[in-house]
N, CA, C and O atoms as CSV, one atom per row, in Angstrom:
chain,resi,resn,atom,element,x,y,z
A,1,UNK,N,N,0.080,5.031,21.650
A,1,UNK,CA,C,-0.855,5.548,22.647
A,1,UNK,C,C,-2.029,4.594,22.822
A,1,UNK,O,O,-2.218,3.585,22.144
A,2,UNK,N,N,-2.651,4.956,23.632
A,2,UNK,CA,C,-3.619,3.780,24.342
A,2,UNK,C,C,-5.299,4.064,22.727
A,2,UNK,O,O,-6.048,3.232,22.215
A,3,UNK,N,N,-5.196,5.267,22.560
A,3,UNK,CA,C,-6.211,5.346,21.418
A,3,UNK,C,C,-5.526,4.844,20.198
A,3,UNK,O,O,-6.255,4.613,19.233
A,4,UNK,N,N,-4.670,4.704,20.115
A,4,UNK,CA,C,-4.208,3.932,18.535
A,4,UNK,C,C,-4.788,2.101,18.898
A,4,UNK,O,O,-5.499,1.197,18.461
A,5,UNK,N,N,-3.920,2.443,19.932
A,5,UNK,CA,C,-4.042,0.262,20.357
A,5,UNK,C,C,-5.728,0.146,20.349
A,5,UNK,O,O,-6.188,-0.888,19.865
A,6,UNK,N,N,-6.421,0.895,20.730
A,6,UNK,CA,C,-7.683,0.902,20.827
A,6,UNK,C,C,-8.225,0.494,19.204
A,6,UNK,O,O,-8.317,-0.647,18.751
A,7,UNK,N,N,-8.497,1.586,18.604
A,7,UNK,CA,C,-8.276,1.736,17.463
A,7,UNK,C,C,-7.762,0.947,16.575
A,7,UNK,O,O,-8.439,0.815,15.555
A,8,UNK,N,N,-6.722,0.343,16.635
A,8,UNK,CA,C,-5.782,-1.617,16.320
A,8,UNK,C,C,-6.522,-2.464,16.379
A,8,UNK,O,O,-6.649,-3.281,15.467
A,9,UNK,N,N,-7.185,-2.489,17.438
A,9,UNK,CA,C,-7.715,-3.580,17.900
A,9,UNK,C,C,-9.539,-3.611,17.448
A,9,UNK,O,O,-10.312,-4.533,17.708
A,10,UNK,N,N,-9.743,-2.831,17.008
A,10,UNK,CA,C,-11.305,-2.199,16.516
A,10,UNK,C,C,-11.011,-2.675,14.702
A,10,UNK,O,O,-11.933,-3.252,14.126
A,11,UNK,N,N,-10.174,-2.486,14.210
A,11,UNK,CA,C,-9.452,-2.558,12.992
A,11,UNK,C,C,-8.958,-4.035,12.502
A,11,UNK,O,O,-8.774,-4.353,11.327
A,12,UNK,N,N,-8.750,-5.021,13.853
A,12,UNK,CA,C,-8.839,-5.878,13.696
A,12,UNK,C,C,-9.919,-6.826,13.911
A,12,UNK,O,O,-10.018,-7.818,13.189
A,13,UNK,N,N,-10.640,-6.616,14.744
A,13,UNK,CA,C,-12.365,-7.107,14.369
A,13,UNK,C,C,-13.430,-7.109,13.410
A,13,UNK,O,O,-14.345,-7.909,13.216
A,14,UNK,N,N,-13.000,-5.686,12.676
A,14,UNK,CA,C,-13.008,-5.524,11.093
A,14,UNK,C,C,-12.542,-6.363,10.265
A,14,UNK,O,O,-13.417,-6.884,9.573
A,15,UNK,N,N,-11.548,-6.683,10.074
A,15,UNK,CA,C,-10.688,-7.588,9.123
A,15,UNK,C,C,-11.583,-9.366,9.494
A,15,UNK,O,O,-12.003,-10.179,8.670
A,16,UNK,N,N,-11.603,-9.436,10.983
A,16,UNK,CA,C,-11.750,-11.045,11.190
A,16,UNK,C,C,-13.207,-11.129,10.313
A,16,UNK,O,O,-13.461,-11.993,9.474
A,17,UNK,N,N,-13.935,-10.218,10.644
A,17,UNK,CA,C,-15.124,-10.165,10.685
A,17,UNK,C,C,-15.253,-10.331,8.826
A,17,UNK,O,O,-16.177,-10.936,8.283
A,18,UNK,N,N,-14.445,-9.849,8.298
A,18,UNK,CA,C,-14.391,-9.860,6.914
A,18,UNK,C,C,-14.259,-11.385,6.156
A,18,UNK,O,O,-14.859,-11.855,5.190
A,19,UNK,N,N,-13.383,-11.840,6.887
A,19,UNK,CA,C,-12.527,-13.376,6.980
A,19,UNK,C,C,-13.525,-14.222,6.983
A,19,UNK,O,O,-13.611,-15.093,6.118
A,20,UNK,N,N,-14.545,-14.061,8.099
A,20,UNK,CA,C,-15.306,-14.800,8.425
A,20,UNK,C,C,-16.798,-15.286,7.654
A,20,UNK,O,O,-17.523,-16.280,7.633
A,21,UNK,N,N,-16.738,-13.548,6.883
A,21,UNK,CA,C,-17.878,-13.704,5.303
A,21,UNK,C,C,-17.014,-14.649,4.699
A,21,UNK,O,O,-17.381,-15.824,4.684
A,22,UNK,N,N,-15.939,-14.336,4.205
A,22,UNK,CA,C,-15.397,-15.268,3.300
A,22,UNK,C,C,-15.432,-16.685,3.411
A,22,UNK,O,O,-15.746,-17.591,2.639
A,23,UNK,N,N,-15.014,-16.628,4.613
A,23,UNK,CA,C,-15.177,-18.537,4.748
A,23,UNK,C,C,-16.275,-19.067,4.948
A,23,UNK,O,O,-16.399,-20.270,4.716
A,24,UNK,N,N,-17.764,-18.016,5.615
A,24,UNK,CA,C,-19.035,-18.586,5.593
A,24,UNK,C,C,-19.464,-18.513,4.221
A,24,UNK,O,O,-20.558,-19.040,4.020
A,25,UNK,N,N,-18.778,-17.897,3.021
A,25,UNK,CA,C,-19.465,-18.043,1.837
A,25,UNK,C,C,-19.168,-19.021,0.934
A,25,UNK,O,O,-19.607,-19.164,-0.207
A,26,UNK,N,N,-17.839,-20.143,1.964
A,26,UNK,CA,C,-17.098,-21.323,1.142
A,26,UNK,C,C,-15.994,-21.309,0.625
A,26,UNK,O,O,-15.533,-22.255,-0.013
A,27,UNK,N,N,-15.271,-19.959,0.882
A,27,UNK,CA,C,-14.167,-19.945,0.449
A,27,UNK,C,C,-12.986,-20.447,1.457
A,27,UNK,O,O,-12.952,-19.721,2.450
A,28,UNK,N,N,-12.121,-21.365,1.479
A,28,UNK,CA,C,-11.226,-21.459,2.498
A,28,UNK,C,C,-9.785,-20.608,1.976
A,28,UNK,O,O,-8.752,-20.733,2.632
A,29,UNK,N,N,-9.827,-19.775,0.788
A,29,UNK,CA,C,-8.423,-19.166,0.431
A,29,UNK,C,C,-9.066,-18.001,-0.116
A,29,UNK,O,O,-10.017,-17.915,-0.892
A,30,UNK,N,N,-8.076,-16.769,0.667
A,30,UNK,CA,C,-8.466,-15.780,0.460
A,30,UNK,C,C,-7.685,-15.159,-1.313
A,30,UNK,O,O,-8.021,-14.141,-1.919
A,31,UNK,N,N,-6.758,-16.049,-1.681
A,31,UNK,CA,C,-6.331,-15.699,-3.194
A,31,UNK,C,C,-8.080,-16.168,-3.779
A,31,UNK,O,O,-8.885,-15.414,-4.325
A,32,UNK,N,N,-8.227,-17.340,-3.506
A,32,UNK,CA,C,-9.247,-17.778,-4.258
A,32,UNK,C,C,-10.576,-16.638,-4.478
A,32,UNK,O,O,-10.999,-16.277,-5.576
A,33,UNK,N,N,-11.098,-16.187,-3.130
A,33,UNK,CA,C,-12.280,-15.272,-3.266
A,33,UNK,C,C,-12.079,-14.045,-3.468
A,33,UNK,O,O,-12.996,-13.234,-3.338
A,34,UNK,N,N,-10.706,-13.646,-3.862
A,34,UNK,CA,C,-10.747,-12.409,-4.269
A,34,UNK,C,C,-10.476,-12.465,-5.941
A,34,UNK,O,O,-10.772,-11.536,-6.693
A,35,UNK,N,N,-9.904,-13.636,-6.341
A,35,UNK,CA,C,-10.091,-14.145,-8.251
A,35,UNK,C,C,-11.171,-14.263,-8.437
A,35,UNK,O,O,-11.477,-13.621,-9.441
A,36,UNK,N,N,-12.274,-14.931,-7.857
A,36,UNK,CA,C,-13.791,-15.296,-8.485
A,36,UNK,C,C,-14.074,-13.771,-8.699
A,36,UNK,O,O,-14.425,-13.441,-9.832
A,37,UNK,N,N,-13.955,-12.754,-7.688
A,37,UNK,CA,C,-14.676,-11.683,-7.367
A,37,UNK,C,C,-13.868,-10.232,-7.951
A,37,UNK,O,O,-13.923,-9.032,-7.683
A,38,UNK,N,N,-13.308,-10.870,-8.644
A,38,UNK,CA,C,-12.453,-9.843,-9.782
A,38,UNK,C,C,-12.087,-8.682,-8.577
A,38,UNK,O,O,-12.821,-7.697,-8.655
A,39,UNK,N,N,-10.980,-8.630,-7.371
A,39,UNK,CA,C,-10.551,-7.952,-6.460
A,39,UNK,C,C,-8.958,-8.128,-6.907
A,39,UNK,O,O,-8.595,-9.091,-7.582
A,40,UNK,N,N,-8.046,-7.086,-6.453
A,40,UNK,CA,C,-7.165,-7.147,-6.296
A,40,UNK,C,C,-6.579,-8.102,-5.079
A,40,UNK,O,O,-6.789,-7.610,-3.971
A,41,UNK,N,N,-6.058,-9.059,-5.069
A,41,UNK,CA,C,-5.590,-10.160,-4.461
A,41,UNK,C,C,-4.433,-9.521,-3.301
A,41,UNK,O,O,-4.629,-9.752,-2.108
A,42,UNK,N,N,-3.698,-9.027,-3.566
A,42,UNK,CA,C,-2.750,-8.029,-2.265
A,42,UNK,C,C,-4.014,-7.042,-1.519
A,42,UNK,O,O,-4.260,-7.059,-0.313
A,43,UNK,N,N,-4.645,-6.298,-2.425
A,43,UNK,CA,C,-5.307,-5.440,-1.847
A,43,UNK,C,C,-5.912,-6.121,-0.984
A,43,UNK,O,O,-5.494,-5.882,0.149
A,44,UNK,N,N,-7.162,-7.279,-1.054
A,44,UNK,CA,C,-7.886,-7.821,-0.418
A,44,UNK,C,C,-7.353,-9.008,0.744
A,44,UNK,O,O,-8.076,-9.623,1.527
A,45,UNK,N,N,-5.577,-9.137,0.564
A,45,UNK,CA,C,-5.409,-9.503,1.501
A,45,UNK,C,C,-5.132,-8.559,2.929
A,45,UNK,O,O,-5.259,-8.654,4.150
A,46,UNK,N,N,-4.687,-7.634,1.938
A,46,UNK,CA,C,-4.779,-6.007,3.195
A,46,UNK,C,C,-5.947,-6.119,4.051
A,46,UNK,O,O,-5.943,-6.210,5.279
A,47,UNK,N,N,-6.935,-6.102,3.279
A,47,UNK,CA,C,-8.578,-6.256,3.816
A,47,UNK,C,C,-8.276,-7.478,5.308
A,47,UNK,O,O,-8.369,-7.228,6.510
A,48,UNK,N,N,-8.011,-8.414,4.818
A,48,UNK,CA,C,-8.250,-9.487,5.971
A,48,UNK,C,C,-7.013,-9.297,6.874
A,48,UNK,O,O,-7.079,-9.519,8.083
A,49,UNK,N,N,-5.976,-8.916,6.313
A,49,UNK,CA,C,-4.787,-9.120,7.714
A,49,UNK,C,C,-5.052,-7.621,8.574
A,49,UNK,O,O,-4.179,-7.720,9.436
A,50,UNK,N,N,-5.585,-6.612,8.774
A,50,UNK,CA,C,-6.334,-5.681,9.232
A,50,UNK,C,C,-5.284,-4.277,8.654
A,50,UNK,O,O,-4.720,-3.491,9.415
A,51,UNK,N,N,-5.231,-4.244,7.365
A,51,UNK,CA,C,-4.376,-3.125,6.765
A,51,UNK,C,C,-5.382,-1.894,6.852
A,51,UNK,O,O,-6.591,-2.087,6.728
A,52,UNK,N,N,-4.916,-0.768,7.043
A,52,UNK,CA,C,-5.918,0.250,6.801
A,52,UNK,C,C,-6.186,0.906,5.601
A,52,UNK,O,O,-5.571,1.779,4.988
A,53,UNK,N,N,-7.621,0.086,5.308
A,53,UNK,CA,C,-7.902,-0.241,3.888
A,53,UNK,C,C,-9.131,1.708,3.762
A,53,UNK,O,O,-9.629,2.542,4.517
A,54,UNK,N,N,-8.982,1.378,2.130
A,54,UNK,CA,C,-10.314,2.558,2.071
A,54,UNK,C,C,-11.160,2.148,2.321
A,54,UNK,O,O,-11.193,0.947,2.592
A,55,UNK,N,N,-12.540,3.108,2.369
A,55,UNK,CA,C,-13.877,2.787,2.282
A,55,UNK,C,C,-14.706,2.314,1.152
A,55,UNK,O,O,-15.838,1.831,1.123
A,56,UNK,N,N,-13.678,2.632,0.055
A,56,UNK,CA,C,-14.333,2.228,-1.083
A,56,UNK,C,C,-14.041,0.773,-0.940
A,56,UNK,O,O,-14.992,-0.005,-1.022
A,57,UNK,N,N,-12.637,0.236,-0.701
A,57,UNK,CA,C,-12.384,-1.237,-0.332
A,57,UNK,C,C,-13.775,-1.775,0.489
A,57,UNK,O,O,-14.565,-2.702,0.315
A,58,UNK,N,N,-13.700,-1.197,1.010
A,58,UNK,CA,C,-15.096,-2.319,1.853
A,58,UNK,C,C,-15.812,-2.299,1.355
A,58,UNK,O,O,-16.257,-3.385,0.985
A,59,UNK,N,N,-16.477,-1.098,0.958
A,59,UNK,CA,C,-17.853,-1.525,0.240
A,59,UNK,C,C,-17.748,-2.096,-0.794
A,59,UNK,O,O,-18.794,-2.600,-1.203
A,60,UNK,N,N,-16.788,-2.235,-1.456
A,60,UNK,CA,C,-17.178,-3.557,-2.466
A,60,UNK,C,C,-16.845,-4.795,-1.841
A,60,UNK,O,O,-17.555,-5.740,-2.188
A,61,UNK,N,N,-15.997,-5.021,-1.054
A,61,UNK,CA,C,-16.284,-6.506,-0.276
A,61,UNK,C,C,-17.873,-6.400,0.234
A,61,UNK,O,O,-18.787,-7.151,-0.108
A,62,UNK,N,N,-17.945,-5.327,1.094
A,62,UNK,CA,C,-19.706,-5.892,1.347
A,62,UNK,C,C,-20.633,-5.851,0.415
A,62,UNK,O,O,-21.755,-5.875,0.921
A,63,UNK,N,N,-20.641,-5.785,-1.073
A,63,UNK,CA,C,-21.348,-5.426,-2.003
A,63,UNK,C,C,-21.370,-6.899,-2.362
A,63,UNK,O,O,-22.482,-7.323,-2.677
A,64,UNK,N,N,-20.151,-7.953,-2.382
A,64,UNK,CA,C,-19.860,-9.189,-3.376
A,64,UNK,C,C,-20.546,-9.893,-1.950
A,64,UNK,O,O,-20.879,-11.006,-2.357
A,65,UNK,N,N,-20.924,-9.816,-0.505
A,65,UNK,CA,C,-21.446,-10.591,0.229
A,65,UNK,C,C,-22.782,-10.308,0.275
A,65,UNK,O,O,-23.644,-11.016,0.796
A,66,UNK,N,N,-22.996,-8.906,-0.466
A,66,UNK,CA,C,-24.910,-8.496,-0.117
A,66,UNK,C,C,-24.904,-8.335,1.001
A,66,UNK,O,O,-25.752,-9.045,1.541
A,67,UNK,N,N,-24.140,-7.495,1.942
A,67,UNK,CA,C,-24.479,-7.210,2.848
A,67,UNK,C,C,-24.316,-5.760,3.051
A,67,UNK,O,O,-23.602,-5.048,2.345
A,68,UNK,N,N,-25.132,-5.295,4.218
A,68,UNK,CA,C,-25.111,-3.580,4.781
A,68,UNK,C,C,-24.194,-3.244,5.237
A,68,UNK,O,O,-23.429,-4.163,5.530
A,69,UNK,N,N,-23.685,-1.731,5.588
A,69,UNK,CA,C,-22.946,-1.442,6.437
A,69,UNK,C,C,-23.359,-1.916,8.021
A,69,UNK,O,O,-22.693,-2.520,8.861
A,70,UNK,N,N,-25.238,-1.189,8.076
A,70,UNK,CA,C,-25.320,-1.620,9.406
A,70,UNK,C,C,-25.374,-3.268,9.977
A,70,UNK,O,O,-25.176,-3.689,11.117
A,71,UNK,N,N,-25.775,-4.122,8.520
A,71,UNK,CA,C,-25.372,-5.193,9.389
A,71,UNK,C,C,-24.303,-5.812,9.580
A,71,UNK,O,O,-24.143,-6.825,10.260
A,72,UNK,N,N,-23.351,-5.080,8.841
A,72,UNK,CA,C,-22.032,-5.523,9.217
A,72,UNK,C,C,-21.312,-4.771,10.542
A,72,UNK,O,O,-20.202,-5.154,10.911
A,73,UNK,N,N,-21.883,-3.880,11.105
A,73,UNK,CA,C,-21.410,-3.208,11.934
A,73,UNK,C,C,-22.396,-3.413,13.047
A,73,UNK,O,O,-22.226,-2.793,14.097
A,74,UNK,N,N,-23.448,-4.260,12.900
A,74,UNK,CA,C,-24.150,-4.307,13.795
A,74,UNK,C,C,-23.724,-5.582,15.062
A,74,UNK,O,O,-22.889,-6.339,14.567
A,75,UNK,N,N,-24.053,-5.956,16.409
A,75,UNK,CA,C,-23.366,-7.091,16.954
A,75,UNK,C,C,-24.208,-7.949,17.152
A,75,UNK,O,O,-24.405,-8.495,18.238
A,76,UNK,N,N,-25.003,-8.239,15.768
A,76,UNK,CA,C,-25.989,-9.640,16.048
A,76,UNK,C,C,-25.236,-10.405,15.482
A,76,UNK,O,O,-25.513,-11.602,15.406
């Protein structure tokens, strides 16, 4: 349905957006920044390929970048 694809596609701006901490924090491999950061390595690739992850999943990715919900959800 047109609200799932919606929804897909919202889910995947999430994930890039995740990708994109990672590699602005120097990581170019996502095995790599999820070993430094003591994460489950499948799990956290769920995170970036846009799996529908928990909430607890994110907030500890945004916890290991120091960042907010709102500024991660914000469009500055």
């Amino acid at each position: 349905s047109n609200t799932d694809e919606h929804i897909n596609a919202r889910i995947q701006e999430v994930a890039q957006k995740i990708k994109q901490l990672r590699i602005d924090a120097g990581y170019t491999s996502a095995e790599n920044f999820a070993y430094d950061n003591e994460l489950n390595r499948v799990q956290y690739w769920r995170v970036e390929s846009g799996a529908n992850i928990t909430l607890k999943t994110l907030l500890k990715v945004l916890d290991i970048h120091q960042i907010s919900l709102s500024n991660f959800f914000s469009d500055k």
